[in-house]
Every structure is written in C-alpha cells, then in structure tokens.
C-alpha angles and dihedrals in degrees: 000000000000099000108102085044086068091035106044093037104128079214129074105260113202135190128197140177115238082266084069087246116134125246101165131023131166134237091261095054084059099051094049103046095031093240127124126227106256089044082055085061092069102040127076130210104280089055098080088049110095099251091261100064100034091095094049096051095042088053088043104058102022081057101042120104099181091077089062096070105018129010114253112211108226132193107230140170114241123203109216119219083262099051095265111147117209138184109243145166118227134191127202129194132176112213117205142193135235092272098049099261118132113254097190140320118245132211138193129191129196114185105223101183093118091054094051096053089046076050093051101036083048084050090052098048098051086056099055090047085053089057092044091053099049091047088051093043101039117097105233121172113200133024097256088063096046089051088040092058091038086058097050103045080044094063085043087059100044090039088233118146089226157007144202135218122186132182135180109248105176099337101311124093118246114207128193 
C-alpha cells in the first residue's frame, strides 16, 4: 500500500537496522548517491558521510535523544559513490514496536545543492547592493576619491587584494 509512496519519493528514502546497516533504499537513494541497491546492502550509515565528517555525524545521531521522541531534521554533508560531497537534510526517524524495541531506523535525504548555491548568489548580491549603497551615500569630493572608493568596493566585490587605477597626466602614468 505504501509502496509507490518509498519508490516515487523525489527524496532518498533509507532504511537501517538499529546497527545503522541498510536493509531497504529507494530509487531515488540510488540516484542520488550513485549505489545501487544491492551495493547499499553492504554500507551503513556512516559510509555515505566524507571521512571527516564520519565520526561527527555518528556522535551526533547515536547521542542524540531528541530522535527518540520526535525526528530532528539536520543539515549534513553526504559523500557520492564517486567522491562527490553534497549539502543535504536529512531526516531521521526511529521506528519502534509495541514493546519499545526499535524496529529500524529511517532516513530521508533532500539534496540541497541548488538551494545553497540561490543562498549564496542572494548573499552576493546583498553584498553588492551594500557597496552600492556605501559608494552612492558616501560623501566623496573630488574624482580621485570617487575612483579610489570604486576601486575598493570593486575588489570587495571581486574578492581581489588589490587593485590598480592608472591615468595619463601630462603624458606619465600615475599608479596607486
């Protein structure tokens, strides 16, 4: 009955056993994380974590309390058969029987790469309107200053160290 609710999910479904091994993913699992399903039966949970961070994330949901009453929603970083490291939420859930024993633990994973980069892009583009706003509302004199601060909230932007700006007096270049 539930069936085409795991297999059509736009989001990885995983389920482990209370030793963090899976016994059941989804298509989409698989497409996301370049497994197939078979090769999913021999990893664990930590196995799909780059090695740095295997450790953290173990620590963080075999501690935490908070999954035993109500699933908590994480960001974490995911590692891809091929290396490829990924943002993700993930949401982990312990299902348990009638007598209080843990039946499996499920998982599910939303790629949010595409939403990092939006995050980033609208970052970057608050901080161009910042500088934008500083060069319009700051009260410059002459046209070296005004080229002066350009140039600086120009490398800000760029993310440069420096910057030159040359001009022609009398026929030599002048650099600052």
């Amino acid at each position: 009955r539930y069936q085409a609710l795991f297999e059509q999910s736009h989001d990885a479904i995983l389920i482990m056993d209370e030793n963090g091994n899976y016994i059941a993913v989804n298509e989409r699992a698989v497409d996301v994380f370049g497994y197939s399903q078979d090769e999913f039966l021999d990893l664990s949970f930590l196995s799909l974590f780059p090695q740095d961070d295997a450790t953290d994330a173990s620590a963080m949901v075999y501690t935490n309390s908070d999954f035993e009453d109500a699933p908590s929603i994480l960001e974490y970083h995911f590692a891809k058969k091929d290396g490829t490291v990924f943002p993700a939420e993930c949401l982990i859930e312990f299902v348990w029987d009638d007598k209080g024993e843990i039946l499996h633990i499920q998982s599910i994973v939303r790629d949010i790469t595409e939403r990092k980069r939006f995050e980033l892009f609208l970052f970057k583009q608050q901080e161009r309107l910042q500088a934008l706003h500083t060069m319009a509302t700051t009260n410059l004199t002459t046209a070296e200053e005004v080229l002066v601060n350009a140039l600086k909230i120009a490398c800000e932007l760029l993310e440069m160290e420096a910057g030159i700006i040359s001009q022609i007096q009398g026929g030599q270049y002048k650099i600052q």
